[in-house]
C-alpha positions in Angstrom: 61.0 -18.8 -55.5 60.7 -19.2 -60.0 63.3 -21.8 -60.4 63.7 -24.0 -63.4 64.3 -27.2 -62.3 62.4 -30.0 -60.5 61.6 -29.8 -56.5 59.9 -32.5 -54.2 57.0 -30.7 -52.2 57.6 -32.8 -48.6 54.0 -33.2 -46.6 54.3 -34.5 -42.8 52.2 -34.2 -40.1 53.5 -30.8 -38.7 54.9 -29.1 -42.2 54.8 -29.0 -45.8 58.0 -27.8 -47.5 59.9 -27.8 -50.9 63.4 -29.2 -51.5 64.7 -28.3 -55.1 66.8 -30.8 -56.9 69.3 -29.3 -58.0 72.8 -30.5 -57.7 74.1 -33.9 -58.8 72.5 -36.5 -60.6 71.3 -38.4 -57.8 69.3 -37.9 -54.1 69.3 -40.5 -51.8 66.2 -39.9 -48.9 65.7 -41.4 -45.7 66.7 -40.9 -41.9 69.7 -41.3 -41.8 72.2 -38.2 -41.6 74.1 -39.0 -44.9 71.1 -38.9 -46.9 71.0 -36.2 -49.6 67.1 -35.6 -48.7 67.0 -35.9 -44.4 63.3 -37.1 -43.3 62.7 -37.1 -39.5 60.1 -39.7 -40.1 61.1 -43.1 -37.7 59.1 -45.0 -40.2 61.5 -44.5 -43.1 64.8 -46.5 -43.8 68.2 -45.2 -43.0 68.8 -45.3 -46.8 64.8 -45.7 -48.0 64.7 -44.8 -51.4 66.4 -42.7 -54.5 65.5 -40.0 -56.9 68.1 -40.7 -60.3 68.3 -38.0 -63.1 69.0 -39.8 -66.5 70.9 -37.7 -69.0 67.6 -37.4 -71.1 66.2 -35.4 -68.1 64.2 -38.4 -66.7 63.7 -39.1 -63.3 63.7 -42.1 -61.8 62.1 -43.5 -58.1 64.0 -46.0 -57.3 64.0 -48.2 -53.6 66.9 -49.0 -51.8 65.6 -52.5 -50.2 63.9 -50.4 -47.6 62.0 -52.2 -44.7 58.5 -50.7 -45.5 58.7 -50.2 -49.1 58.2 -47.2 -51.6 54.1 -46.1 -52.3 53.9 -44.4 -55.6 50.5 -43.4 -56.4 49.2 -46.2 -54.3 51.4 -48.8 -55.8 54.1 -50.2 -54.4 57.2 -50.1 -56.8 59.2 -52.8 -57.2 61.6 -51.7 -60.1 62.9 -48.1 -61.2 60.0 -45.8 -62.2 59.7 -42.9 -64.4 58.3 -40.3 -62.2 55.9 -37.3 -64.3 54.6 -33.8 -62.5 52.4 -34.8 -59.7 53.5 -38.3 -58.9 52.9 -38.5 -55.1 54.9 -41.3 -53.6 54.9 -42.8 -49.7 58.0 -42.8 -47.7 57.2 -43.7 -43.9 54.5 -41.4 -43.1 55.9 -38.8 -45.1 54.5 -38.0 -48.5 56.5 -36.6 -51.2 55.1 -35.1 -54.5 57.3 -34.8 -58.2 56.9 -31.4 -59.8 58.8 -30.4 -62.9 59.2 -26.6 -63.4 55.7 -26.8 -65.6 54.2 -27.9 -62.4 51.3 -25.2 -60.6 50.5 -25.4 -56.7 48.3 -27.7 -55.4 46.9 -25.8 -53.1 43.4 -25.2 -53.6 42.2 -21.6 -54.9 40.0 -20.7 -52.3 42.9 -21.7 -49.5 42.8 -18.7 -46.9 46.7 -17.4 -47.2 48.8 -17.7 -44.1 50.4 -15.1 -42.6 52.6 -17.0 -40.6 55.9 -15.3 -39.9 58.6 -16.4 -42.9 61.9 -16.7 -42.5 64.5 -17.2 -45.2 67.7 -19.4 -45.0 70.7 -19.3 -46.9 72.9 -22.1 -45.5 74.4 -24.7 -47.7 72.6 -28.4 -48.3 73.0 -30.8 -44.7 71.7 -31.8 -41.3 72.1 -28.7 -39.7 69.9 -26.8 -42.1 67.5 -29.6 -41.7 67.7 -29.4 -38.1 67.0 -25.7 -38.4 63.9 -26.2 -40.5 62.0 -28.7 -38.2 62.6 -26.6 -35.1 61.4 -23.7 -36.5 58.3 -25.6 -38.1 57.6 -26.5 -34.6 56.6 -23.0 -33.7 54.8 -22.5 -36.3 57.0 -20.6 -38.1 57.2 -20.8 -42.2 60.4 -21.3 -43.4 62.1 -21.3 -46.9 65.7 -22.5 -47.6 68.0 -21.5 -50.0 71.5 -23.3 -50.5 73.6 -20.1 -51.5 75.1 -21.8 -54.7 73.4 -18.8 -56.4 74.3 -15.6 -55.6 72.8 -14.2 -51.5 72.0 -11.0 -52.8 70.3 -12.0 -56.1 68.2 -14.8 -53.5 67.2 -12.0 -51.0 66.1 -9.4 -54.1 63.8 -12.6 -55.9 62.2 -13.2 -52.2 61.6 -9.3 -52.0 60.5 -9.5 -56.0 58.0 -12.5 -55.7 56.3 -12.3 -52.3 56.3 -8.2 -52.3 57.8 -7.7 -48.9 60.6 -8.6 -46.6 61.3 -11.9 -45.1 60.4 -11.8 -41.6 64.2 -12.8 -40.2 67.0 -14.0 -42.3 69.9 -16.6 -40.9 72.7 -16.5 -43.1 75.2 -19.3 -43.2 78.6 -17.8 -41.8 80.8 -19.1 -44.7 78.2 -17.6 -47.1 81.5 -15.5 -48.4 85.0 -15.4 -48.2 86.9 -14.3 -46.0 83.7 -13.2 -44.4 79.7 -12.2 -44.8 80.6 -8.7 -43.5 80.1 -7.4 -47.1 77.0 -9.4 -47.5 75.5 -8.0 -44.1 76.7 -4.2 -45.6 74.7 -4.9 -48.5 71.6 -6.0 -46.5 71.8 -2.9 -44.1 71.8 -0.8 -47.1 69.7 -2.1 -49.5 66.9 -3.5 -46.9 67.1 -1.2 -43.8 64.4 -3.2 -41.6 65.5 -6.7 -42.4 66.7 -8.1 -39.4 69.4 -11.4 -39.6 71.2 -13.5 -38.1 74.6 -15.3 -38.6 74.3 -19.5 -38.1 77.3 -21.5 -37.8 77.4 -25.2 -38.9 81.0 -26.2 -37.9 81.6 -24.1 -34.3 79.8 -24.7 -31.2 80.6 -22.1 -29.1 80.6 -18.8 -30.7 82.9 -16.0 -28.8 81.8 -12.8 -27.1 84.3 -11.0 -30.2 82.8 -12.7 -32.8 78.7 -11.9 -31.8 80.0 -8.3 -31.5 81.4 -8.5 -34.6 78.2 -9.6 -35.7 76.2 -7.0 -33.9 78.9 -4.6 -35.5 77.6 -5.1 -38.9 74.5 -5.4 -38.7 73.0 -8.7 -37.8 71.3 -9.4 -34.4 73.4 -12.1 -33.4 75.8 -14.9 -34.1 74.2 -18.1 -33.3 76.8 -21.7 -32.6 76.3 -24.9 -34.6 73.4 -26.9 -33.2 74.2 -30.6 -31.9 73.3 -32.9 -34.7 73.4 -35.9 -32.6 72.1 -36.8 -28.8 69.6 -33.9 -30.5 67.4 -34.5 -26.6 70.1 -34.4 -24.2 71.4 -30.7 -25.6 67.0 -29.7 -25.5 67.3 -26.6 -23.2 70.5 -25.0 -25.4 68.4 -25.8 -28.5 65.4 -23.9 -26.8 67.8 -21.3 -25.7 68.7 -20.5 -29.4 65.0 -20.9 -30.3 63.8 -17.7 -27.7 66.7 -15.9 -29.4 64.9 -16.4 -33.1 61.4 -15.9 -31.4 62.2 -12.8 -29.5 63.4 -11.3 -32.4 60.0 -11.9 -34.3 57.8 -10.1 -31.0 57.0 -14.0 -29.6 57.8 -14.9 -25.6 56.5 -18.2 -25.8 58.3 -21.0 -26.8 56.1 -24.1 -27.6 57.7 -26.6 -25.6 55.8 -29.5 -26.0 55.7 -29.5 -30.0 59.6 -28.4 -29.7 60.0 -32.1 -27.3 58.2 -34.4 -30.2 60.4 -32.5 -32.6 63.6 -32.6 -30.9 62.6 -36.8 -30.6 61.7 -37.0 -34.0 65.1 -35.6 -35.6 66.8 -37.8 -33.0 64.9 -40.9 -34.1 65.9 -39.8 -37.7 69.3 -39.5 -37.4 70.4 -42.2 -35.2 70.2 -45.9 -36.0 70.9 -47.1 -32.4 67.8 -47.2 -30.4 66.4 -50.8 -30.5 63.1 -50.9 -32.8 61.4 -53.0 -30.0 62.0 -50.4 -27.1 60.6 -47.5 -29.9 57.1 -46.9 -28.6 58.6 -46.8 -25.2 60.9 -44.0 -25.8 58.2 -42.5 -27.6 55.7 -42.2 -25.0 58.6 -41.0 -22.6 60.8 -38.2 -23.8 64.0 -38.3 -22.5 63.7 -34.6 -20.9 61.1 -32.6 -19.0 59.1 -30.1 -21.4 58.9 -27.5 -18.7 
């Protein structure tokens, strides 16, 4: 997506993804669940480290006392630093790179293009839609996230626009509109016949036979409950449950269980501060559920 504003490009070892920095003035990363930027990186601080808009338009990398430090562009920072287009900096194992809207891709030219499945979300800023990203990302899935704070429609046209076809799948927020997305999903069956959606919730965990044929009723494929955003391992076959749904939808009957098991450990190591650092590599080398 053309946007004029600044985004972090996120690398880890399983994805690379863009968060746009849009609202506030301010975007605190690290693991912990408050965090404005979520990483499921076990190396990073709770609170590691904070991007700070001046009114001039500067931007500023600034670390929050974390445990490891901040890295930018091999340098560890010690005070507030201006950060310019193509600043990389190190948080954990996770590397983050600046780009202003005059920024161009750093992918190299002769980069064969994937042709992954994509799929689009609109779901407001929060764990959940971070939640949603890494366990798609598992399966090899691409995945682009839009907040909603600009219009659905105009965000499903601009992906149609820019990458010349449909989206893959779509999972719309339910609270996208008020009093409900059933306009929205009108407008989709209309407009884009063959683009298939579903409706994520991020409040309810049980979604009722009425509402998923409500769903059904105006054209999405399904009504899918909040996922757990704590205790991420314990709830691992209801997370792969909801995964099959996605994946069956896109012609797949394999789930990838094993990369879904790291995942699933990694988000739970990211959002919760209670596991004791010196039993870590212990509970990393046994996850806390089978992967078959």
């Amino acid at each position: 997506m053309l946007r004029q504003y600044p985004q972090l490009v996120i690398s880890t070892e399983a994805s690379t993804y863009v968060v746009p920095l849009i609202e506030g003035n301010s975007w605190v990363i690290g693991r912990g669940k408050d965090c404005t930027i979520v990483l499921a990186d076990r190396w990073s601080s709770r609170r590691h480290a904070m991007i700070q808009r001046l009114d001039n338009d500067d931007y500023y990398l600034i670390d929050l006392g974390s445990r490891n430090g901040s890295i930018l562009n091999g340098q560890m920072i010690q005070v507030p630093t201006l950060l310019k287009t193509g600043d990389r900096f190190i948080i954990g194992k996770t590397t983050l790179e600046f780009r202003t809207d005059e920024a161009v891709s750093t992918t190299p030219p002769d980069a064969p293009v994937t042709l992954q499945p994509t799929i689009l979300i609109i779901q407001p800023p929060g764990i959940q839609v971070q939640i949603w990203q890494e366990l798609l990302r598992s399966q090899g899935l691409e995945v682009v996230v839009e907040s909603g704070q600009i219009n659905s429609r105009r965000i499903i046209s601009d992906f149609v626009t820019v990458m010349q076809r449909n989206p893959d799948l779509l999972l719309l927020d339910s609270q996208l509109e008020k009093p409900d997305i059933g306009n929205l999903l009108n407008w989709i069956k209309a407009t884009y016949p063959q683009l298939r959606s579903f409706i994520i919730d991020r409040y309810d965990n049980h979604i009722s036979p009425v509402q998923r044929q409500w769903a059904v009723e105006h054209g999405a494929m399904d009504w899918l409950p909040a996922l757990p955003d704590e205790n991420l391992t314990m709830f691992g076959a209801e997370i792969a449950a909801q995964l099959r749904r996605i994946l069956k939808a896109l012609g797949r009957n394999t789930l990838e269980q094993e990369k879904l098991a790291v995942t699933l450990l990694n988000l739970q190591l990211a959002i919760t501060d209670d596991l004791p650092s010196q039993l870590l590599s212990e509970y990393v080398n046994r996850p806390p559920f089978p992967l078959q």
